[in-house]
C-alpha positions in Angstrom: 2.8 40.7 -34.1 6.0 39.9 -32.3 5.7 39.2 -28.1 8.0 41.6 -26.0 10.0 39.9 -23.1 11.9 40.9 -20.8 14.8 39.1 -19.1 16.6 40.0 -15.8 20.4 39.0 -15.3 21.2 38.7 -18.9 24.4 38.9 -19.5 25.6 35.6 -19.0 24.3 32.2 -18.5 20.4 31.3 -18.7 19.8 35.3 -18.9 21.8 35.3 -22.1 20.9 31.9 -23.5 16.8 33.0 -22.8 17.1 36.4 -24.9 19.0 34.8 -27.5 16.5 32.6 -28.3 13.5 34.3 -27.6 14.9 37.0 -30.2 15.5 34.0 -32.5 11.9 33.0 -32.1 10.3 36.8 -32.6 10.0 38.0 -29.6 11.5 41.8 -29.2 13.3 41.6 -25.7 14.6 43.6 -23.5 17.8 42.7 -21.5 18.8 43.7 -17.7 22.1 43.7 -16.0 24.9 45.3 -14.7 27.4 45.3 -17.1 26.3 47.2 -19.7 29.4 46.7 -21.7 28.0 43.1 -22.3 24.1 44.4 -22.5 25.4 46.3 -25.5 27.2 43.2 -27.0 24.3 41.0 -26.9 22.2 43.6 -28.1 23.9 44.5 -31.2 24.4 40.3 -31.6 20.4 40.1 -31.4 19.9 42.9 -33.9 22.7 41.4 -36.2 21.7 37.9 -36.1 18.3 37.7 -35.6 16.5 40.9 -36.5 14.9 41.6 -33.6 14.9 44.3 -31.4 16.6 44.4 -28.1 16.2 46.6 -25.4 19.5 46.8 -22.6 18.6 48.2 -19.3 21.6 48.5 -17.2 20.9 48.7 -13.3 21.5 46.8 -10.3 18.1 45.0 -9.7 18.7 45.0 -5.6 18.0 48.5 -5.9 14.5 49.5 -6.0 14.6 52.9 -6.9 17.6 51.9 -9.9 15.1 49.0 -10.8 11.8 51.5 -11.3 13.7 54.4 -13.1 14.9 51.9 -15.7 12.0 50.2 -16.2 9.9 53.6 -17.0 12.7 54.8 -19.5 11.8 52.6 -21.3 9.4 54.0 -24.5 5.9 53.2 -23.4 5.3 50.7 -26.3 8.0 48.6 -24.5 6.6 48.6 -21.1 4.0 46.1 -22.6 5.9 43.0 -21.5 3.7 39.6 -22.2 6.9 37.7 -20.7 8.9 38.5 -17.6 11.6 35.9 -17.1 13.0 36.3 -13.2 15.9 34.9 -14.2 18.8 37.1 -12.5 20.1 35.6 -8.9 23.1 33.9 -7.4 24.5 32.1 -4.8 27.4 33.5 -2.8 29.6 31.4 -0.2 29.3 28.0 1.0 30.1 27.9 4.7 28.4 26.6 7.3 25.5 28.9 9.2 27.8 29.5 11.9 30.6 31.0 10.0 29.2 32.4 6.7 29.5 36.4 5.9 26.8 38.1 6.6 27.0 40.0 3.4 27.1 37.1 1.4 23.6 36.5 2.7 22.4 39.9 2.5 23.5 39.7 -1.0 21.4 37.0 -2.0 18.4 37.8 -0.1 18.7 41.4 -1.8 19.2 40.0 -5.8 17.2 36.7 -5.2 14.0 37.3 -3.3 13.9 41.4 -3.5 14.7 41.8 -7.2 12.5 39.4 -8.2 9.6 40.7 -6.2 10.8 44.6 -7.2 10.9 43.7 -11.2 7.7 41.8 -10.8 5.8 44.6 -9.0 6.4 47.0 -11.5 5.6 44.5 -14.4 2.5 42.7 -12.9 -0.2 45.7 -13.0 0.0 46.1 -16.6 -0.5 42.8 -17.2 -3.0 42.8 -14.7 -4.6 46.2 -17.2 -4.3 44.0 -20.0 -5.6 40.6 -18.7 -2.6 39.0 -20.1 0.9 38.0 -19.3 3.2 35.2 -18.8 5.8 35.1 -15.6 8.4 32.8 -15.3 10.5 32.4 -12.1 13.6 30.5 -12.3 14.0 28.6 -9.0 16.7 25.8 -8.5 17.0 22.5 -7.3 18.0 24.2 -3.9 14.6 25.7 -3.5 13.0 21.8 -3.2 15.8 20.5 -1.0 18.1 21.8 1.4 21.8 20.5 2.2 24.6 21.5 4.0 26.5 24.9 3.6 23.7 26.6 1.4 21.5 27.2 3.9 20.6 30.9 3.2 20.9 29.9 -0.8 18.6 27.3 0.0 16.4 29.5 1.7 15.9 32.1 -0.8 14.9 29.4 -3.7 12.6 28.2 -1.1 11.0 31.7 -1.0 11.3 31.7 -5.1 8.9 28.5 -5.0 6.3 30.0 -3.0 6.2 32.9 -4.1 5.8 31.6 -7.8 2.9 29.8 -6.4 0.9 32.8 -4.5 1.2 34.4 -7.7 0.0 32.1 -9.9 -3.2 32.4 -7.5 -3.2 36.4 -7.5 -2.9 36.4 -10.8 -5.1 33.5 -11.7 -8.7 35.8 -11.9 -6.8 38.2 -15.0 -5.6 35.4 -17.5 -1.8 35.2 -16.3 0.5 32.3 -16.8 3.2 32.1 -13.5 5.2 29.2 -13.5 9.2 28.0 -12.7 11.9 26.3 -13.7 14.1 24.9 -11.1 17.6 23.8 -12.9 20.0 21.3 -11.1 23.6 21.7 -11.8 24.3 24.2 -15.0 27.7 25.0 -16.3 27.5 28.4 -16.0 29.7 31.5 -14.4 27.6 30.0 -10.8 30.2 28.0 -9.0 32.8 30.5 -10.2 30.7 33.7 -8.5 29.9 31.0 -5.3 33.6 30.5 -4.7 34.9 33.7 -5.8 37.2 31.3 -8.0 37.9 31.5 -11.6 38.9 28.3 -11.4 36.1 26.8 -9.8 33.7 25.6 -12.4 36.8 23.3 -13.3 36.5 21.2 -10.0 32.6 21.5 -9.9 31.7 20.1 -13.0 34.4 17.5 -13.7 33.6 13.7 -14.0 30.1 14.4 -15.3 27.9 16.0 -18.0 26.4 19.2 -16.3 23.2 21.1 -18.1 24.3 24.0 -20.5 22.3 27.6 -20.2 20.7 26.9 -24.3 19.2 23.8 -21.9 17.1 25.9 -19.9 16.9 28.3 -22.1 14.9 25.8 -24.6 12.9 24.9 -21.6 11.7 28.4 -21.2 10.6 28.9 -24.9 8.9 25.4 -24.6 7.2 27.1 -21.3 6.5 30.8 -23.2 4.9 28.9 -26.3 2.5 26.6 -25.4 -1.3 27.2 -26.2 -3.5 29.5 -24.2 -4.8 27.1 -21.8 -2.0 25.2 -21.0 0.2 26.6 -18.3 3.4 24.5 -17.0 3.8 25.5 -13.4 6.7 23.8 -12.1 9.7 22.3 -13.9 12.6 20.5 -12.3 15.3 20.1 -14.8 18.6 18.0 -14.1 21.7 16.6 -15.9 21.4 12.6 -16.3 23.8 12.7 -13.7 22.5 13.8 -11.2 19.7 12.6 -8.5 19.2 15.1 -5.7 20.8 18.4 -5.0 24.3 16.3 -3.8 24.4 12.9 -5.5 25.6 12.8 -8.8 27.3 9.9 -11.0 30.4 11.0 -11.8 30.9 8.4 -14.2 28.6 9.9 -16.7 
């Protein structure tokens, strides 16, 4: 009997990677984002290449109200999820504390710490019903070291980490897995929504050889499929390159 997941922020990057190859590996998934011009690409690409079934919810998952009517449109044999990836965040600015927008904060605050805890409240008590469940956060790099001009970033990867680890204990007494993935630099549309630059991944990434989402998005199935009574908790992942959240070798 094939597993249901479901993946927030998926249409592009990790989000996109993750359903890809969950679907590839029988799980049915269903998809989340705002563009639901791209939901409906990857959708029909999942039920094309991989016959699976694919779910697209389209909603913006800093708005709780949006975030609860999707989830219970969905047909009740879908709201059995036995994976939730927290996958959709961002990082927006890089300026010091003393002159960053204030919206750039309340935008990652909102996405990164409220849409995860939103998604995961609605999700939880019926895995919680059905004693089973698996909940993966992904965290970053920045939520196990801080460094200059990502302070509220920093912050709300921070909150990411503990929160995966409170609810690995709440859930703990019904059977459910919680765990995170905490990537280091990934060549994805990031630095390019960070900067508000289309050119930007150009300048971050040159001189070495960052992670790609299928990277992390392996990591996660690796995660999802390993036997009942072994749960990975924490998993920092990082390109060869690189050594903390700022050093990296750019001769590799």
């Amino acid at each position: 009997m094939k597993k249901t997941a479901l993946i927030t922020g998926a249409t592009s990057g990790i989000g996109k990677a993750t359903a890809l190859l969950l679907a590839k590996n029988n799980y049915n998934v269903i998809i989340t984002g705002r563009r639901d011009d791209i939901l409906g690409d990857i959708a029909a690409e999942i039920i094309d290449k991989h016959q699976g079934d694919c779910f697209p919810l389209c909603f913006d998952i800093r708005n709780q109200e949006a975030t609860e009517e999707a989830f219970y449109s969905l047909p009740e044999s879908w709201q059995q999820i036995d994976l939730l990836v927290n996958n959709a965040g961002l990082a927006a600015g890089l300026d010091p504390i003393h002159q960053a927008d204030l919206s750039d904060w309340e935008q990652m605050i909102d996405t990164n710490i409220k849409g995860l805890l939103y998604i995961t409240r609605i999700v939880s008590p019926l895995m919680v019903e059905r004693k089973s469940g698996h909940i993966i956060n992904v965290g970053s790099i920045a939520g196990k070291e801080a460094y200059a001009n990502g302070s509220v970033y920093c912050a709300t990867k921070h909150a990411v980490e503990a929160l995966t680890k409170s609810m690995r204990i709440d859930l703990n007494p019904y059977g459910i897995k919680v765990g995170s993935i905490c990537p280091g630099a990934v060549e994805t549309e990031f630095s390019v929504v960070r900067l508000k630059d289309p050119e930007a991944n150009k300048k971050v990434y040159a001189g070495f050889t960052p992670l790609q989402a299928s990277d992390i998005a392996e990591t996660i199935l690796f995660m999802a499929s390993r036997p009942a009574h072994v749960n990975i908790g924490d998993v920092l992942i990082l390109p060869s390159a690189q050594a903390s959240a700022t050093v990296f070798n750019k001769k590799l």
